[in-house]
Backbone as a ProteinNet text record, in pm:
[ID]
protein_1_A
[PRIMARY]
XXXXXXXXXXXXXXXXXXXXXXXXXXXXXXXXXXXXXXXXXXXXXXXXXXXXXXXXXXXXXXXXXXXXXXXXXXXXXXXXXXXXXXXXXXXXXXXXXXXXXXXXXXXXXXXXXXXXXXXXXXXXXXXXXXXXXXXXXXXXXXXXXXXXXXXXXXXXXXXXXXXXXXXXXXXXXXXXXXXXXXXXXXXXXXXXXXXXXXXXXXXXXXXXXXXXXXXXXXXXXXXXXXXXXXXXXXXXXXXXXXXXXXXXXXXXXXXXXXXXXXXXXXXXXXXXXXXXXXXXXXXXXXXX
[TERTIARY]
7237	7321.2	7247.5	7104.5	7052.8	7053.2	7050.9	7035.2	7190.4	7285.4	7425.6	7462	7393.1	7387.6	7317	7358.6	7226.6	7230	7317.9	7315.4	7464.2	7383.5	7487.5	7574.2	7684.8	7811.1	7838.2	7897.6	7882.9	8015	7988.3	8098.7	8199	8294	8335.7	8333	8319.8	8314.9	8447.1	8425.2	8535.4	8664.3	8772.3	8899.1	8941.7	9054	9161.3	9178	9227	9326.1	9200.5	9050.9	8939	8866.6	8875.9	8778.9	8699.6	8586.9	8473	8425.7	8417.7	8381.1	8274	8112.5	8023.8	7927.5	7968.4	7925.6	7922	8027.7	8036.8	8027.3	8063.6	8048.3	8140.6	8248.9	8263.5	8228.8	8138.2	8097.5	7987.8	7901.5	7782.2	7821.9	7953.3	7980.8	8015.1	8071.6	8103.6	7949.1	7884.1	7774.4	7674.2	7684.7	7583.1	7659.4	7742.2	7820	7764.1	7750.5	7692.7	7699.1	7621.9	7645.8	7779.4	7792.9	7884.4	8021.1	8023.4	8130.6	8188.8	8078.1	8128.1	8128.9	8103.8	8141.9	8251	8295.5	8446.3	8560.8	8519.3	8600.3	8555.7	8465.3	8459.8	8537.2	8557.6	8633.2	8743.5	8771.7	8961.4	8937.5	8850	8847.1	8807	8849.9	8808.9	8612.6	8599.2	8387.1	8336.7	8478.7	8400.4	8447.6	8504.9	8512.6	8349.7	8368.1	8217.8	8123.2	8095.1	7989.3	7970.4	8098.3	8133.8	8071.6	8140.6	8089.4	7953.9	7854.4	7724	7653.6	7694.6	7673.5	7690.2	7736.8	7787.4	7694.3	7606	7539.1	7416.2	7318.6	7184.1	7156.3	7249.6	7239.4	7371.3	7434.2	7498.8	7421.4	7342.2	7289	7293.3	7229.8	7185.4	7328.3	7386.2	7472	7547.6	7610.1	7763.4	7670.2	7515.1	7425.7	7443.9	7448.2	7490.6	7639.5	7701.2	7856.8	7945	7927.6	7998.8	8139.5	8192.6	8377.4	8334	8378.8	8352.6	8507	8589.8	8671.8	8697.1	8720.2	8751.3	8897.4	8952.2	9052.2	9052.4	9131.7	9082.8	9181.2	9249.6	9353	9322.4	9173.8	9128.9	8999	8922.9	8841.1	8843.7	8946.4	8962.8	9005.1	8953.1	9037.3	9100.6	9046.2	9084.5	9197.1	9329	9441.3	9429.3	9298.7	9317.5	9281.9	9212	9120.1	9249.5	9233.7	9325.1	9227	9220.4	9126.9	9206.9	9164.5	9249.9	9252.2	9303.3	9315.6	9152	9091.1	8946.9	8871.2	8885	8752.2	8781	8917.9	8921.4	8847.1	8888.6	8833.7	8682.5	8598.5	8418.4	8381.3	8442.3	8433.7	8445.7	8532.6	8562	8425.3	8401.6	8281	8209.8	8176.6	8047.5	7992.5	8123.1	8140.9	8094.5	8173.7	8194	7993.1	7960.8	7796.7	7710	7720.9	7648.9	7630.6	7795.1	7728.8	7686.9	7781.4	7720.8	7564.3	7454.1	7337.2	7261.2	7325.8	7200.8	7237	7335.1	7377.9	7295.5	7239.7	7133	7173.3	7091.2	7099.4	7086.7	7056.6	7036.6	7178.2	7260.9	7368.8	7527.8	7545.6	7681.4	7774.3	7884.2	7932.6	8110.4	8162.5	8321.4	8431.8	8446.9	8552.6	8550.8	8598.2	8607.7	8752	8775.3	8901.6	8870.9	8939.5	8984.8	9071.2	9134.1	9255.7	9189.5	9241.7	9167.6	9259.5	9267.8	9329.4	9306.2	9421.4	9354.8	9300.7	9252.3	9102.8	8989.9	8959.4	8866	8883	8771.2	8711.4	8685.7	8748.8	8672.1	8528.1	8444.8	8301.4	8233.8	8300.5	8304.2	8334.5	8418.5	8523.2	8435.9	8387.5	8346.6	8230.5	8158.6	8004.6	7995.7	8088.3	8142.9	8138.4	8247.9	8273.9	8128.1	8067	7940.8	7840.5	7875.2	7746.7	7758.3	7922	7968.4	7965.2	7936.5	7944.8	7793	7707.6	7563.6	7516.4	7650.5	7612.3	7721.5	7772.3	7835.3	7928.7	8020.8	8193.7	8251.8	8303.3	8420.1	8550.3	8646.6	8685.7	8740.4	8780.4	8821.4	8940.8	9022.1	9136.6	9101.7	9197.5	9234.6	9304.6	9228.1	9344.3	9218.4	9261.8	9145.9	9225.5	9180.2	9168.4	9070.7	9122.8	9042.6	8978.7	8808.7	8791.3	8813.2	8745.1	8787.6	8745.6	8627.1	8595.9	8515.3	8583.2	8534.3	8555.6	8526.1	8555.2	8458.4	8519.3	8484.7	8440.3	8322.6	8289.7	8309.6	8306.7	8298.5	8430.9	8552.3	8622.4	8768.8	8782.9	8857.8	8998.1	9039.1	9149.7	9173.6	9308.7	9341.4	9458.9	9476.3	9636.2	9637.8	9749.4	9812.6	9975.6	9892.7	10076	10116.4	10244.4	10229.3	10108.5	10103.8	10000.8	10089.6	10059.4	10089.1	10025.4	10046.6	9958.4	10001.7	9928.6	9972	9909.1	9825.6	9834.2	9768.8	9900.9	9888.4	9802	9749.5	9626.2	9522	9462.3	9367.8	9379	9534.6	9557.3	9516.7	9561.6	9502.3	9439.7	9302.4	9172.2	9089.6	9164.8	9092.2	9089.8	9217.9	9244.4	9184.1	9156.9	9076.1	8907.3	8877.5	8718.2	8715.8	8803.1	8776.5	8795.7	8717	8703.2	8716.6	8688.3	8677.8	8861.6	8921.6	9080.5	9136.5	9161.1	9213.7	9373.7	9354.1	9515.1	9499.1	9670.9	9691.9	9800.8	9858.9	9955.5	10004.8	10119.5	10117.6	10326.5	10298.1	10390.5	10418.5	10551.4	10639.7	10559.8	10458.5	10394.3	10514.6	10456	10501.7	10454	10501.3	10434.2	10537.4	10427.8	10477.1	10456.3	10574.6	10570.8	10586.5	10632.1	10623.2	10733.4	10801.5	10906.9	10860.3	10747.1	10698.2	10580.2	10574.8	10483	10390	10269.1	10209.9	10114.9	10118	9973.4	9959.1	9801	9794.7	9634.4	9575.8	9438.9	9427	9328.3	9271.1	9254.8	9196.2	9166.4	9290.2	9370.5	9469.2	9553	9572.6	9605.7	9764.2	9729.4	9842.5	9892	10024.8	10111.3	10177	10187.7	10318.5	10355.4	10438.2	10520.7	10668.7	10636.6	10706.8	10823	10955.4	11020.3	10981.2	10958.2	10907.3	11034.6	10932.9	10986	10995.7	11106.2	11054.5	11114.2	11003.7	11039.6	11123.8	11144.4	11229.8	11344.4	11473.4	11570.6	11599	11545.4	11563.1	11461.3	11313.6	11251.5	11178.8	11153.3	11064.6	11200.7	11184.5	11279.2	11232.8	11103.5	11037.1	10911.4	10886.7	10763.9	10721.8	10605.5	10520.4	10423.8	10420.1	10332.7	10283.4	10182.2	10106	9959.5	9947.8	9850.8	9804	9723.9	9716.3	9679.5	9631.3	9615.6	9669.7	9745	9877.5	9915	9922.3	10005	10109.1	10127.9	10222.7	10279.3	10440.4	10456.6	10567.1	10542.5	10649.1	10740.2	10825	10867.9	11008.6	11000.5	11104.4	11116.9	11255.6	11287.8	11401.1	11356.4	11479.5	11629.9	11726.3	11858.3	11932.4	11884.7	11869.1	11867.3	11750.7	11744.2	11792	11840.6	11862.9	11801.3	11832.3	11782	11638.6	11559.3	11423.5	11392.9	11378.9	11351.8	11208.7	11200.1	11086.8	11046.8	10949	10915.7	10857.6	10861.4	10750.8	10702	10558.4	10520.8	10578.4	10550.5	10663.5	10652.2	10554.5	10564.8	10530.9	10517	10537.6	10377.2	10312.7	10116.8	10038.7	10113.4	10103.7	10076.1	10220.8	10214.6	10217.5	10107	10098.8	10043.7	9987.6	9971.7	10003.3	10176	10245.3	10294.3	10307.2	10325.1	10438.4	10462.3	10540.9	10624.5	10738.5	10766	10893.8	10955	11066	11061.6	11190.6	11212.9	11364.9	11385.6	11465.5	11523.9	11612.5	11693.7	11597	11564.4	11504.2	11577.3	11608.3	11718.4	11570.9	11631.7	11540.4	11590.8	11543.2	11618.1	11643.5	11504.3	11533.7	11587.6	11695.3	11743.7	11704.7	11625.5	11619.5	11456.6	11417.7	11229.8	11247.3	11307.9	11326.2	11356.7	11492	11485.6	11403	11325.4	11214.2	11086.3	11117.4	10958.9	11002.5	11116.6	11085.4	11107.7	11085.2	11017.9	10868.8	10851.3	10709.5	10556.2	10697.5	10615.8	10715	10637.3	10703.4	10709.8	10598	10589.5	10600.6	10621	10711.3	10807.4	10805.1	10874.6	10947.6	11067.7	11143.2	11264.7
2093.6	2021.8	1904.2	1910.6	1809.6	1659.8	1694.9	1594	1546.8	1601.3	1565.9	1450.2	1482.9	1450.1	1350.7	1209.1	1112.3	1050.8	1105.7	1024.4	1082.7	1071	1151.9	1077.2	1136.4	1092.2	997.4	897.8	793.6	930.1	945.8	1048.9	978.3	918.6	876.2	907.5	831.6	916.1	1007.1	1017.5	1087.1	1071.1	1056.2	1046.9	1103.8	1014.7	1064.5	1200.1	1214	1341.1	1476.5	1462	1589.1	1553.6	1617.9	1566.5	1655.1	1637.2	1736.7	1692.2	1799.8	1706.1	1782.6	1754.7	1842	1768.4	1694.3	1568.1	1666.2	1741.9	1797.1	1945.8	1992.5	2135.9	2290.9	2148.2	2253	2302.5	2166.6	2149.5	2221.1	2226.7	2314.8	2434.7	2498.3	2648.1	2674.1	2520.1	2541.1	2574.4	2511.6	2486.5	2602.3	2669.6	2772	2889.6	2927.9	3066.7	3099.6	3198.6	3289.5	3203.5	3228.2	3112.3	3239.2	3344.7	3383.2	3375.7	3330.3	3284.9	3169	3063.3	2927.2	2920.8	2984.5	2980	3076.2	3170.1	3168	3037.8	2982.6	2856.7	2775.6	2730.5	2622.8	2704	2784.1	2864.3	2783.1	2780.5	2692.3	2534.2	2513.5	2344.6	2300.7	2204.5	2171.5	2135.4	2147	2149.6	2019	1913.5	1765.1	1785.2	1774	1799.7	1853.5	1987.9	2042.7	1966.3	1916.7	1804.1	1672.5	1651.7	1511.7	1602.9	1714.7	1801.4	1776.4	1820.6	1837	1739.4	1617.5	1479.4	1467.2	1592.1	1536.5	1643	1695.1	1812.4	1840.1	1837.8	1863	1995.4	2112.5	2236.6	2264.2	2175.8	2197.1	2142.1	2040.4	1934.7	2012.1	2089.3	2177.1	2296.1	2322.3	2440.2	2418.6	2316.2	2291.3	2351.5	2387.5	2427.9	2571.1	2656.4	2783.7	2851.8	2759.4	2794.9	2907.2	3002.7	3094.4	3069.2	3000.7	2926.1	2822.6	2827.9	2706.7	2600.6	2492.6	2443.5	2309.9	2283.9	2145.6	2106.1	2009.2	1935.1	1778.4	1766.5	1579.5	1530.9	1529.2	1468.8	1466.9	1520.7	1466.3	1413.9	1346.1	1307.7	1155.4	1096.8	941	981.2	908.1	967	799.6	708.4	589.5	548.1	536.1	535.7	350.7	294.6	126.9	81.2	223.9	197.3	289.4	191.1	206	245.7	345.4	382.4	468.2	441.4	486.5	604.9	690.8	802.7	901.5	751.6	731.6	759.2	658	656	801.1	829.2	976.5	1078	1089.6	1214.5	1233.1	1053.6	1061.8	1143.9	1023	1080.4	1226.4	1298.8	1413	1501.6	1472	1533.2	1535.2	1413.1	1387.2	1478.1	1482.2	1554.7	1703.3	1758.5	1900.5	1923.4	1868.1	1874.8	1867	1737.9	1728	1879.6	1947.2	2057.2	2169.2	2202.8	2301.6	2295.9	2197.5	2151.4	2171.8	2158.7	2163.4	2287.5	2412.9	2522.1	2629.5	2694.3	2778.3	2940.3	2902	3004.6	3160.5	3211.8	3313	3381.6	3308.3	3285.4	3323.8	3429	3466.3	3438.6	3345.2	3290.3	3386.3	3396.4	3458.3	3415.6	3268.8	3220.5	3109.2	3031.4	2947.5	2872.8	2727.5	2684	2573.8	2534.6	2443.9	2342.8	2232.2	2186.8	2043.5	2008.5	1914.3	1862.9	1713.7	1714.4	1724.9	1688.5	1726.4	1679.6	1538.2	1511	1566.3	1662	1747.6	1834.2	1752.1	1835.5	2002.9	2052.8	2182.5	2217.8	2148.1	2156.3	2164.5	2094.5	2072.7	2150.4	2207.9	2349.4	2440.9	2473.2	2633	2646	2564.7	2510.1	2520.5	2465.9	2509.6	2637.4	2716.4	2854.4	2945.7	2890.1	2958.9	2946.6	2798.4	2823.9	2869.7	2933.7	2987.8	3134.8	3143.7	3303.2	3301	3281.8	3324.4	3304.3	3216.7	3271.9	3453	3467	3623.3	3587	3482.8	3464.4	3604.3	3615.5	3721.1	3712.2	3549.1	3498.2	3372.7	3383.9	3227.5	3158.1	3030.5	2967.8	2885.8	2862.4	2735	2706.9	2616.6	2626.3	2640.4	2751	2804.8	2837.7	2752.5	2814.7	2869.6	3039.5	3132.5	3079.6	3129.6	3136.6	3273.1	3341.4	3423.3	3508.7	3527.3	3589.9	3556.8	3635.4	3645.3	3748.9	3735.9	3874.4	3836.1	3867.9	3829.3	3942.1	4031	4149.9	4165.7	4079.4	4085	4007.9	3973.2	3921.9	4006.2	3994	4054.4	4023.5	3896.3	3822.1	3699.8	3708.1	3620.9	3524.2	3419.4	3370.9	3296.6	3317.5	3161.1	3158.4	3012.2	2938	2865.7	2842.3	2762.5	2769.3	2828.7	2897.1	2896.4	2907.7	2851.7	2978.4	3114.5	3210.6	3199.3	3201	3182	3291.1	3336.7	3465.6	3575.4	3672.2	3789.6	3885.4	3967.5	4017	3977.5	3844.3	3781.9	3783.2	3730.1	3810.4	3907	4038.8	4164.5	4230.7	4146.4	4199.5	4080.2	3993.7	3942.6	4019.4	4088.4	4186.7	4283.7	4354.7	4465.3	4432.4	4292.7	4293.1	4235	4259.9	4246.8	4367.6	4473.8	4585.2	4610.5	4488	4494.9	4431.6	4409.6	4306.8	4404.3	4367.2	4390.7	4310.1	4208.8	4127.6	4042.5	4049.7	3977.5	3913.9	3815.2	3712.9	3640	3603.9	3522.5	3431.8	3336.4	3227.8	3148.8	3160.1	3073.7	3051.1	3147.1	3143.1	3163.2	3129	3081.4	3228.4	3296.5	3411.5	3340.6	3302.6	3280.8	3410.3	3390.4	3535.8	3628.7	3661.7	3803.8	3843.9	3960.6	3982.9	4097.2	4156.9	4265.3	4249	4250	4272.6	4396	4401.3	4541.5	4542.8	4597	4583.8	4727.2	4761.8	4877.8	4906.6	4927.1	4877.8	5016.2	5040.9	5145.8	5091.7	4959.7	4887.2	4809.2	4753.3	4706.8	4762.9	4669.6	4737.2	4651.9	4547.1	4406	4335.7	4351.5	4336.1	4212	4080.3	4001.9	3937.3	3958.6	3891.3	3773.7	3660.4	3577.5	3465.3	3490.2	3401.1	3335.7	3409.6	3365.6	3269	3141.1	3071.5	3082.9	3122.8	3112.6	3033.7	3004.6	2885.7	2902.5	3074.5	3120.6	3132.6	3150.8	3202	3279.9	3384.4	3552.9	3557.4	3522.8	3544.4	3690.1	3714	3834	3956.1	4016.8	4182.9	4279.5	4282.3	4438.6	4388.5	4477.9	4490	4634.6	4689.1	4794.7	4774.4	4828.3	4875.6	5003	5033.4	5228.6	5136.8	5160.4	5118.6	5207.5	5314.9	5436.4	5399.6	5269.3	5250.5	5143.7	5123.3	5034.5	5014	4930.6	4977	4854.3	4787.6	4676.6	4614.7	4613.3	4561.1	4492.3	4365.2	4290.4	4182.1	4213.3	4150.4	4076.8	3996.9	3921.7	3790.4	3800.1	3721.8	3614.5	3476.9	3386.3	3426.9	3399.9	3424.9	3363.8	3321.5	3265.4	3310	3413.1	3518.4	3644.3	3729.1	3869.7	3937	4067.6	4195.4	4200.8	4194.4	4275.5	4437.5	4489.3	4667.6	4644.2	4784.3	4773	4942	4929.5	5075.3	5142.1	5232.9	5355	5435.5	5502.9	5592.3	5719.2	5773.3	5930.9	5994.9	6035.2	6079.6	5994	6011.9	5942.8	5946.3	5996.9	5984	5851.4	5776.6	5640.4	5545.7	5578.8	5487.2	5586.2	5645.8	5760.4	5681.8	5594.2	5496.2	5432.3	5361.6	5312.4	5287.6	5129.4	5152.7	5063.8	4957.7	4830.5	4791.7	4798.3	4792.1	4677.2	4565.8	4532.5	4401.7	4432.1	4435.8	4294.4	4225	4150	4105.1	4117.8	4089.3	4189.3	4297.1	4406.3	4506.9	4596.6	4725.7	4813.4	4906.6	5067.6	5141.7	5194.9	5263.1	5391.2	5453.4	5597.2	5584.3	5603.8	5586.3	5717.3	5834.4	5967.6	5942.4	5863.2	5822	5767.5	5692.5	5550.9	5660	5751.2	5806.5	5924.6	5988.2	6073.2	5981.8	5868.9	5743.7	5810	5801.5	5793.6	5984.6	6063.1	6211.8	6230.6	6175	6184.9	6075.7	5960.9	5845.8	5845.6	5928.4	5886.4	5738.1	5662.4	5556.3	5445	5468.8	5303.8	5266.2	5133.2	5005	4955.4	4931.2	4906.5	4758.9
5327	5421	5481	5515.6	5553.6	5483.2	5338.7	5263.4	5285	5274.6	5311.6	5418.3	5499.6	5652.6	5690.4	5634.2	5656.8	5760.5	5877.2	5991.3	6105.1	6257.5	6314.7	6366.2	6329.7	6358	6554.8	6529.4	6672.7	6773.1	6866.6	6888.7	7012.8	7078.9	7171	7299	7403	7568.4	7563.5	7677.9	7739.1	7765.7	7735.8	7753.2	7906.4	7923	8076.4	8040.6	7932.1	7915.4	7926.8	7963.6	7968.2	8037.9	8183.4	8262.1	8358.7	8322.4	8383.9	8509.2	8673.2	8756.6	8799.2	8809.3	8787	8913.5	8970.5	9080.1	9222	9216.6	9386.6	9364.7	9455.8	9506.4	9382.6	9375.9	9265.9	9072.2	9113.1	8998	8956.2	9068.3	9090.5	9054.8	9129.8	9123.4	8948.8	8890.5	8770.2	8653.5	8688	8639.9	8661.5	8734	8740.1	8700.7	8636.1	8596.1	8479	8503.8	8389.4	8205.7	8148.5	8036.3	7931.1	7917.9	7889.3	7925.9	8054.4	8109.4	8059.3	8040.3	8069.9	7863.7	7783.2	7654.8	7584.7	7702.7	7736.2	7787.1	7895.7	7911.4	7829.4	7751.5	7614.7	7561	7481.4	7336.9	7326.3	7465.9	7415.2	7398.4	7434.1	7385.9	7247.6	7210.8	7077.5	7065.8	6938.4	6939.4	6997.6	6964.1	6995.9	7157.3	7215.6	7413.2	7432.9	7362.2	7432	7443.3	7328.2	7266.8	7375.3	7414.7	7519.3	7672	7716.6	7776.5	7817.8	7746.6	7710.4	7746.9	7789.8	7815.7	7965.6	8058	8201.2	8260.8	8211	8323.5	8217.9	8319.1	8219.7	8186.8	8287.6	8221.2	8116.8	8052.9	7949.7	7800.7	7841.7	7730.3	7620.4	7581.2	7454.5	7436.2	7550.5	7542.8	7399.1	7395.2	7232.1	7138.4	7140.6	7032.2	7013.3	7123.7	7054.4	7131.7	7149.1	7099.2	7023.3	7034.6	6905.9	6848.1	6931	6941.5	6882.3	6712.4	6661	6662.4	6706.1	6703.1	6640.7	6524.1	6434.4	6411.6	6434.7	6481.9	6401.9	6294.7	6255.2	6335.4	6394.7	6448.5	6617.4	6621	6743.2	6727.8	6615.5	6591.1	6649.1	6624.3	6713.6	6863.7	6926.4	7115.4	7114.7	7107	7138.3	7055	7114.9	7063.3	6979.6	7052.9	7010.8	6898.8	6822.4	6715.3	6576.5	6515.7	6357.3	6257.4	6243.5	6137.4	5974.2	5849.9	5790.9	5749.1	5645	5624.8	5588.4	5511.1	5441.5	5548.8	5640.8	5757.4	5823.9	5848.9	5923.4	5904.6	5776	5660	5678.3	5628.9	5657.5	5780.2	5844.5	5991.9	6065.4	6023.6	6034.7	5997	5851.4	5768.2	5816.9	5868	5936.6	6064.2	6130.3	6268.7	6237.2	6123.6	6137.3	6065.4	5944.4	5926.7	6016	6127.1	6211.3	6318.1	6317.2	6418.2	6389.4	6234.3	6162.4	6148.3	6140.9	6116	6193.9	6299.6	6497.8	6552.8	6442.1	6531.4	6535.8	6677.4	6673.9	6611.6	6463.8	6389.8	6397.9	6529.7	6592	6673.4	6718.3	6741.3	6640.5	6655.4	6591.2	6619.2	6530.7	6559.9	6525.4	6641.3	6674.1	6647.8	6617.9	6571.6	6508.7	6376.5	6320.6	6315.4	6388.7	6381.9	6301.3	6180.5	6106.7	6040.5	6105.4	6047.1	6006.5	5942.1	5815.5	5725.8	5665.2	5591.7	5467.2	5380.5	5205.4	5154.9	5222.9	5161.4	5146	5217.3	5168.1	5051.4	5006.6	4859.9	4929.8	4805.9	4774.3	4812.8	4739.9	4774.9	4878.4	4985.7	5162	5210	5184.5	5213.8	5218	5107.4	5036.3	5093.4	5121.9	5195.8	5350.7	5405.5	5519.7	5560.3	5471.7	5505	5486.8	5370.7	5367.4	5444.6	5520	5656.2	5730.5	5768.8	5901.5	5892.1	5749.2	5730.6	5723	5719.5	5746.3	5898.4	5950.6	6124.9	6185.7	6080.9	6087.1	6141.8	6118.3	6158.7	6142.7	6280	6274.7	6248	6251.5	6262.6	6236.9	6098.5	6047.6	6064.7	6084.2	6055.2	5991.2	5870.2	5813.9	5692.5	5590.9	5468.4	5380.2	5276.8	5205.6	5036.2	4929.7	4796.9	4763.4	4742.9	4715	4525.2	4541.9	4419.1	4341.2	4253.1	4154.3	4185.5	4276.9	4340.5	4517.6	4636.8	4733.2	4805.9	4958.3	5027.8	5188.7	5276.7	5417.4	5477.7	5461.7	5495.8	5642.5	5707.6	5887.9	5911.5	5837.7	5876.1	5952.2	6109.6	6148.1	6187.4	6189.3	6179.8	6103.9	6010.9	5930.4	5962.7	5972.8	5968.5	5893.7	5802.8	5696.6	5738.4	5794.3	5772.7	5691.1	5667.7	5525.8	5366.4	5326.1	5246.7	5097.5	5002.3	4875.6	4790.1	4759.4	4672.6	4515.1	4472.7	4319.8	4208.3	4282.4	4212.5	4314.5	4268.9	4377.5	4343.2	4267.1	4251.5	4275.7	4288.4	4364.4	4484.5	4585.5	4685	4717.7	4630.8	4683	4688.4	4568	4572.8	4692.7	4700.8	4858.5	4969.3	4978.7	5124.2	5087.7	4981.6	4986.9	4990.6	5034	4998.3	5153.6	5225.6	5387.6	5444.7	5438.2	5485	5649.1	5741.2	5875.1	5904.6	5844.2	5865.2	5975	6079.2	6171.1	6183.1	6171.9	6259.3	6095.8	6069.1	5950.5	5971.3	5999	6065.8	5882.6	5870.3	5758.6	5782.8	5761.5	5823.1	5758.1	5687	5604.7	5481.3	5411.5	5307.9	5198.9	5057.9	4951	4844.4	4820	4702.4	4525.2	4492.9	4325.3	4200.1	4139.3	4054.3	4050.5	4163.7	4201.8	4309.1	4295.3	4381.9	4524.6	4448.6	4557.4	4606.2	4765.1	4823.8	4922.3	4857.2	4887.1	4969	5080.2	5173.3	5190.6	5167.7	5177.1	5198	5317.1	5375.7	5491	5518.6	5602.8	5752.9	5760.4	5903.2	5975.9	5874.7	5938	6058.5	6187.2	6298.9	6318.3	6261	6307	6199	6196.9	6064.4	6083.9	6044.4	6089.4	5938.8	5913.6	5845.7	5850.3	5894.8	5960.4	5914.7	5886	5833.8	5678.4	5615.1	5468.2	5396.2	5344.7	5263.8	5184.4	5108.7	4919.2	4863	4712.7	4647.9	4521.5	4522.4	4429.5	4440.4	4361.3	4410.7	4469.1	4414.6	4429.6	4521.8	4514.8	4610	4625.5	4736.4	4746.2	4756.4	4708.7	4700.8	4757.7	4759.4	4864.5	4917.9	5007.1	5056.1	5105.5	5037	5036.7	5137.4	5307.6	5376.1	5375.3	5361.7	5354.5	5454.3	5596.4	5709.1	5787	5768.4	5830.2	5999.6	6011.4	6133.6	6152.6	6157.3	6153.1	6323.3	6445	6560.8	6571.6	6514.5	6531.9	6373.4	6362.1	6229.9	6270.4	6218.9	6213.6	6092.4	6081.1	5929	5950.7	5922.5	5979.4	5823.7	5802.8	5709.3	5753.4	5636.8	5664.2	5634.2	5674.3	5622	5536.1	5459.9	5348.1	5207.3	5237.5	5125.1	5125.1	5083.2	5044.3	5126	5133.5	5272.1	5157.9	5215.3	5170.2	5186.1	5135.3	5075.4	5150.1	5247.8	5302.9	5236.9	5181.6	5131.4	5198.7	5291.1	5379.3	5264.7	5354.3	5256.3	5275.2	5195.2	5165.3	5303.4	5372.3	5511.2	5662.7	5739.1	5843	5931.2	5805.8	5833.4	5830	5743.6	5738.6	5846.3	5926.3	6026.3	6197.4	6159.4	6278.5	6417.3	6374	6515.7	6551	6473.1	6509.6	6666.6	6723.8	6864.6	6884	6755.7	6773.4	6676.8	6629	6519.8	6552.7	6436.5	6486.2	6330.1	6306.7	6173.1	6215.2	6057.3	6055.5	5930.8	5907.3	5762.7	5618.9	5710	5612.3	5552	5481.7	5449	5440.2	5488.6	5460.5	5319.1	5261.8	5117	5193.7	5309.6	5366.2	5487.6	5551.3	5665.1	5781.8	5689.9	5746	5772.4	5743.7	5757.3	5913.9	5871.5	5992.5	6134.8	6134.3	6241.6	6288.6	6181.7	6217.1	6300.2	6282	6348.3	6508.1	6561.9	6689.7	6728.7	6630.5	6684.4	6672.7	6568.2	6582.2	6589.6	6671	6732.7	6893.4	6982	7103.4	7211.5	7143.9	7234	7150.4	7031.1	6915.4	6977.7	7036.2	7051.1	6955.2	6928.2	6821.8	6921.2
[MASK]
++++++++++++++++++++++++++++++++++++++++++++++++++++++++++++++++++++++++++++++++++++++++++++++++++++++++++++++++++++++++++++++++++++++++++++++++++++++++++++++++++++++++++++++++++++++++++++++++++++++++++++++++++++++++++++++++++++++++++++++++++++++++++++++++++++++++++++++++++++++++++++++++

């Protein structure tokens, strides 16, 4: 990466719209809080704020360095609305940004969340390099837009979301989800499944199910979906109206989803209607 990196990115002041006041009394109180605290209130800001941040208080200077809330944004890489830059300069620029911090990040430091939005100018190569530096700081936590290769697997990865997402082959799909052994929360949003009419999730860790308004690019589209989540507490499946009732398959007994706490369904059909009403005898506190 160093050799990558021939120079650090010019970064802009501060904008109206983020403003740190570290001058008076309450700034002090801001400034001296626990450093776990105050990389709780960074988490929600984007990486370049912190960075600008880091510039207004000498006990922040070094802080954007071990950050565990990693946050990348190209569409906030320019602040100065006066400057026209093109799709080209964005993109460098962007690169530049996201190497430069990946590069100075204190490697001792585990890093909890990875946010990514980017456009499609990024090469692959940038991508995959990326993800691999963030996973040798032990990301728990990735977003973004990712073509899987032929083989991978996120051993520490505990939440996933794809929106808009494009799968093209589903066995690679589902030997991806099975090589994330830690998957906790699996969110997926107006994704695209090619080839295939059935969908199967069927994982030991999974706690958080969403299945959200699916687009399809087929006619027919998706026809079923197979959940078996032994620790399953929230499922949600919800389809466009557009397409056909989707077949939701339970597993043969109601052990499956024994920790069921949340359930709530939409343009789905049950095949067992005698499953469905045994959930609330031997789930007393499922939310439906």
């Amino acid at each position: 990466m160093e050799n990558y990196l021939q120079r650090s990115p010019i970064i802009s002041k501060l904008t109206c719209g983020v403003c740190y006041n570290v001058g008076g009394e309450d700034g002090d109180r801001l400034s001296n809080l626990p450093e776990p605290i105050i990389h709780h209130i960074f988490s929600f800001l984007e990486t370049i704020d912190v960075v600008r941040a880091s510039a207004v208080s000498r006990k922040w200077r070094y802080l954007w360095l071990s950050i565990p809330y990693l946050n990348f944004n190209v569409h906030n890489i320019c602040s100065n609305p006066l400057e026209r830059w093109s799709l080209q300069t964005t993109n460098e620029k962007f690169k530049d940004f996201v190497n430069w911090v990946l590069l100075f990040q204190n490697g001792s430091v585990s890093i909890h969340r990875f946010r990514l939005s980017c456009l499609n100018r990024v090469d692959d190569y940038t991508f995959y390099r990326w993800i691999a530096v963030v996973l040798d700081f032990g990301n728990r936590e990735h977003q973004g837009v990712l073509n899987l290769p032929t083989c991978v697997g996120f051993s520490r990865l505990k939440s996933l979301d794809l929106q808009h997402v494009e799968v093209l082959d589903y066995n690679l799909f589902r030997e991806f989800l099975s090589s994330c052994p830690l998957l906790e929360n699996l969110y997926m949003k107006e994704c695209f499944f090619h080839n295939f009419e059935s969908l199967d999730i069927s994982t030991t860790s999974l706690k958080y199910l969403t299945v959200d308004e699916f687009l399809l690019s087929e006619p027919k589209g998706l026809r079923s979906c197979k959940v078996i989540c032994e620790s399953l507490e929230a499922l949600k499946l919800h389809f466009g109206r557009e397409i056909d009732r989707c077949v939701l398959k339970l597993p043969p007994t109601c052990v499956g989803f024994s920790r069921l706490k949340s359930l709530d369904l939409k343009n789905v059909k049950l095949l067992d209607h005698s499953f469905f009403l045994n959930l609330f005898q031997v789930l007393p506190f499922l939310r439906i």
